[in-house]
N, C-alpha and C positions, 0 to 999 in steps of 0.2 A: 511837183517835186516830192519824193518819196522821204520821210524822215523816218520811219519806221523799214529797218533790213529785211527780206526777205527772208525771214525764218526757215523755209522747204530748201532756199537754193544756200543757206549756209548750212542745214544739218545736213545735206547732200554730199557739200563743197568736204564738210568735217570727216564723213565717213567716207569721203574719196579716200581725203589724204590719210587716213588711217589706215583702210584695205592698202595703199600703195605702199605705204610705209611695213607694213606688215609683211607684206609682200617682197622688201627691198631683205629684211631680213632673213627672211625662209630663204631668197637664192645666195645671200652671202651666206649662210652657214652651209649650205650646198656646196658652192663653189672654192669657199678658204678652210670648209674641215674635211668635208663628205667624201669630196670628189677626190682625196689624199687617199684614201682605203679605196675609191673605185678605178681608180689609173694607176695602184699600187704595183709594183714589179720586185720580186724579190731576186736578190741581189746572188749569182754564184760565187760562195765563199769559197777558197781552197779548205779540204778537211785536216784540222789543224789536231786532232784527236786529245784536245785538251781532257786531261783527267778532272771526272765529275763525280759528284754524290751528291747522289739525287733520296730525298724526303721527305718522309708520309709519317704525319699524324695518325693514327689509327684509335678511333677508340667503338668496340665493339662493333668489328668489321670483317667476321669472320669469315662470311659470304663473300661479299665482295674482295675480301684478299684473295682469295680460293680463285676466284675466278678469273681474275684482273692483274696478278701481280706479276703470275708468267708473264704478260705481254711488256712488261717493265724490264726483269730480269733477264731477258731474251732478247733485248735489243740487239742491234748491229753496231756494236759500238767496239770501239779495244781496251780504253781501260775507264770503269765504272763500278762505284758501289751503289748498295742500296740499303739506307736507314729506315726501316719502319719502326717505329718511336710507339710502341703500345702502350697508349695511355690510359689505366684503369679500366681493363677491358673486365666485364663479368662473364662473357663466353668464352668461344673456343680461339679466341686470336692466336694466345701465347701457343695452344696445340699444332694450329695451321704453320703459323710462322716456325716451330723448330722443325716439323717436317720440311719446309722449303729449303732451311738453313742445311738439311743434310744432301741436298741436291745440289743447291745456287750456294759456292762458298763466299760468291763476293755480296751474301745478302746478310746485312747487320741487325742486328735487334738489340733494344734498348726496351726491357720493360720499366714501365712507372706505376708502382704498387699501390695498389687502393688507400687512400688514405681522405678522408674525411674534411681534412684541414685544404686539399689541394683541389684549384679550380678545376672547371671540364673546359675550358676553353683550348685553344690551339697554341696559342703563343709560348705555354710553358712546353711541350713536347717538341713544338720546332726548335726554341732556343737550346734545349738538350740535343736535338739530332745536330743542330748547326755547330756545335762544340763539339761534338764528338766525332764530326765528319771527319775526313782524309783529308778531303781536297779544298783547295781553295777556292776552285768553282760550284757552284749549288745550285740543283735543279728541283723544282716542287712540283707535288702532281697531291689528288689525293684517294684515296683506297678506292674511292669508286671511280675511277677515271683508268680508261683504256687508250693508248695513243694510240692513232690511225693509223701510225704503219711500223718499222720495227727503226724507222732513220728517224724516230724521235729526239732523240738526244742529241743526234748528229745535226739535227736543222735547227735546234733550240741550242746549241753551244758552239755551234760556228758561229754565232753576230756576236760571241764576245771577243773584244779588240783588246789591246790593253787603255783606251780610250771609251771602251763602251762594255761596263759592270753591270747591264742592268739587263734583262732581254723579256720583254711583254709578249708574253705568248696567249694564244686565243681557243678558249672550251667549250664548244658548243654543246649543247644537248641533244639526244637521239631523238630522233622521228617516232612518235609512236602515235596512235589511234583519240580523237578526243579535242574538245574546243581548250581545255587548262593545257595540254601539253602543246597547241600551237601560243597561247599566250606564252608559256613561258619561253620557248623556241623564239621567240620574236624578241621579247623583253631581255635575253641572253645576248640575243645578237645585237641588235639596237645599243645595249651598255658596251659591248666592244666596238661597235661601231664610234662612239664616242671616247671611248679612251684611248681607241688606237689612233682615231685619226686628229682628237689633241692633242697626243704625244708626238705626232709628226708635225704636226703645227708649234710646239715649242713650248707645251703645256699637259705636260704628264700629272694627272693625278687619282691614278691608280693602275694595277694589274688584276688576275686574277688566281687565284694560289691552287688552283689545279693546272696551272700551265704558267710558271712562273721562272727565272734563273736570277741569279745575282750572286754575288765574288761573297765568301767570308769578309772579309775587308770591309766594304760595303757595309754589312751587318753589324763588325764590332766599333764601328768608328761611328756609329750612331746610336752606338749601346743598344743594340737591338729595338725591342719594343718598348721600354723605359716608358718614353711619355707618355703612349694610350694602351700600359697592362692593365690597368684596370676594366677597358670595353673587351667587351667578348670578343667585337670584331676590328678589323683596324690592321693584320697582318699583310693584309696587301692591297690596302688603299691610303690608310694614314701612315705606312710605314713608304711608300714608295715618294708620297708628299716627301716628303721628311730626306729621301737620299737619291731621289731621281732629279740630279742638279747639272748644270752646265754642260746640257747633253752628252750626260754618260750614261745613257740609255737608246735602247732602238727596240722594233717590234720583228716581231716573226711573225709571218703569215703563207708560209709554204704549207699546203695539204697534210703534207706526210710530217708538220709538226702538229697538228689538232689532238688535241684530247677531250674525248669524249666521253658523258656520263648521264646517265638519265634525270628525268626531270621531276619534281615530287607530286607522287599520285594524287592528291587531293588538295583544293584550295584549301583548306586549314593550314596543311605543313608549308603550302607555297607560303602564305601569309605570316608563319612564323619564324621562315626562313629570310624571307625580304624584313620581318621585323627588326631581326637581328641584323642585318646587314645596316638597314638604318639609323642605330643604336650611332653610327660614327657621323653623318653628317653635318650634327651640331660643332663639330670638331673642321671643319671646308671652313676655307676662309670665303669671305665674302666675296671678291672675283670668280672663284670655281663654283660657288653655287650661283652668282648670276648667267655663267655660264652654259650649267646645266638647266639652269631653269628658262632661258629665253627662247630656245626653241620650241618648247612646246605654248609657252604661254601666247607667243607671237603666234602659232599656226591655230589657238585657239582665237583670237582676237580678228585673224585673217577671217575665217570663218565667218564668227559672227555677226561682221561688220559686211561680208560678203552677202550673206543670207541677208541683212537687212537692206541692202542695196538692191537685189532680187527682187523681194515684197515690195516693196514701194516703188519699183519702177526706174531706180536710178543710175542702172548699170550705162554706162559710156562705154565706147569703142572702145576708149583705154584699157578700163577696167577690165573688161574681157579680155584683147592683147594681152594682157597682165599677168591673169588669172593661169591663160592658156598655156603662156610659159612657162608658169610657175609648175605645172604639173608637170610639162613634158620633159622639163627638166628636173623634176620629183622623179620620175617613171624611170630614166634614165642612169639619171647617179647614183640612186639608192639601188635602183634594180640591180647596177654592175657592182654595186658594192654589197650587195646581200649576196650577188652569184660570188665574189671573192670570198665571203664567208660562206660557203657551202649552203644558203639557205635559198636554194632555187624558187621553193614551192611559195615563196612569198613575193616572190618577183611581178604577178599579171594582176596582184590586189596589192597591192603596197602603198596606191594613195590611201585604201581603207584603211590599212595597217600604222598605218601612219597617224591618221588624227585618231584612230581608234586609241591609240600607244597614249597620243598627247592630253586626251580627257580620262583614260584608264588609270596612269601611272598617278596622278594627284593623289585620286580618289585611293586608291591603295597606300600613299604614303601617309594619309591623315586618318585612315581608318586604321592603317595593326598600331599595333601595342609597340610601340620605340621605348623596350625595356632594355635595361641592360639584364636583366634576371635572366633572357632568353637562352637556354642551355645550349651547347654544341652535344651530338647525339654521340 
């Protein structure tokens, strides 16, 4: 009679039920968030030609207005303004902008004069465009962002109902040559893959403010940005916590509303850019950061406990079944749901992209600098 357990078939038995348990969570969040953006259909609204004014922070964006801002002001729309809010520009903005203003009448400018005492961040130039607007509906883009087609406006202001003030729209970044510009291609889409498809699971907590709408209403009933002006960032993650309530929200994800903008050239800026963005998550209640954190931690733990099953010889029939499902329905839901966000090219390596994502993104949140000092450019 054995009085001592066998040690080999309980660490066996422990790292079964862990890899399986691991495993149960990677296909639930597949199948209750993921697969919401991969079987997504977007809905044909009648064109309701609700009057918009649509706004851009600007600050020393002289290039990118130039380039970028016909594609705004030239939409196909019937009635639309456009607020660019130049905020302490020391180049040629204020120049660029009055030549527009002598072409595009329905283009508005709001300068804010250098002053010393006055932040650089975003919140004080939206709140003045958002006051000063026309219309009661409000669409945000921002100077470096070009929308995919000229029915921008029409595909982001048709989902407002009088039931539905909020509308999450989706910015991916361009394609361009280089391993930093597929991370952050990936890391772009990956974060809207998560906030779009918990916003359709009944759990919004955030957008992203180059591809944003929502009613004045909305904004003044919540005193605008009041509780987090002090973080630099916060205008469209702690502000949508805060007024995306009893589903009066929905997402856009039709082509021809994408707006696109390139990605920043060197890891320094990517790292000071993500800094800043991180500056707000101390402010995530504890559900939405369990949230965001269980996916990757689990697909880390999957792994680990996977590989140690490997070595030591303990993989079971099960465990394989398990495994093999897990991927094939990795390969499938993510694949159709990176092709719904336009990111084909990730499609045939997306198990790599995937755990590459889930040991990468840590490492980058606990390495930058989560200062609030982080200036907006």
């Amino acid at each position: 009679m054995e009085i001592i357990p066998d040690i080999t078939y309980t660490s066996q038995l422990t790292l079964s039920i862990l890899f399986w348990g691991m495993a149960f969570i990677q296909l639930f969040w597949l199948l209750f968030f993921y697969l919401r953006i991969a079987s997504h259909k977007e809905k044909t609204i009648e064109n309701k030609d609700l009057p918009v004014s649509i706004i851009i922070a600007a600050r020393n964006e002289e290039d990118n207005l130039y380039e970028f801002l016909p594609n705004i002001l030239e939409q196909d729309y019937k009635t639309f303004e456009v607020i660019v809010v130049n905020h302490q520009s020391a180049d040629n903005t204020a120049f660029i902008l009055k030549a527009y203003q002598g072409k595009y009448p329905h283009l508005k400018v709001i300068n804010i004069e250098r002053n010393h005492h006055l932040a650089h961040g975003k919140k004080l130039p939206l709140t003045i465009g958002i006051k000063g607007a026309k219309y009661e509906h409000l669409l945000f883009t921002d100077a470096d962002c070009k929308p995919s087609s000229d029915q921008w406006i029409k595909q982001m202001t048709n989902k407002f109902t009088p039931k539905k003030e909020i509308v999450l729209g989706y910015a991916p970044h361009r394609k361009s040559k280089g391993f930093l510009n597929k991370v952050i291609r990936f890391d772009t889409t990956f974060i809207a893959l998560n906030y779009l498809s918990f916003a359709k699971a009944g759990v919004p907590y955030m957008g992203v403010g180059r591809n944003l709408a929502y009613t004045k209403e909305v904004f003044m009933k919540n005193s605008g940005f009041k509780s987090h002006y002090s973080i630099q960032s916060g205008d469209d993650d702690l502000f949508i916590q805060e007024v995306a309530k009893k589903k009066n929200y929905t997402i856009s994800l039709s082509p021809e509303a994408f707006c696109y903008s390139d990605g920043e050239k060197t890891w320094k800026d990517w790292y000071s850019q993500k800094s800043r963005h991180y500056t707000t998550s101390g402010r995530y209640s504890l559900f939405k950061k369990l949230l965001l954190g269980i996916y990757p931690l689990s697909l880390l733990l999957l792994y680990i406990s996977l590989v140690t099953l490997i070595v030591n010889n303990w993989m079971s029939w099960i465990s394989i079944g398990v495994i093999s499902l897990l991927i094939v329905s990795k390969w499938l839901i993510l694949g159709m749901a990176f092709k719904k966000l336009e990111q084909k090219s990730f499609i045939w390596s997306i198990i790599f992209w995937d755990l590459f994502y889930a040991i990468f993104t840590p490492i980058v949140y606990y390495t930058t600098e989560q200062s609030t000092a982080t200036k907006w450019k």
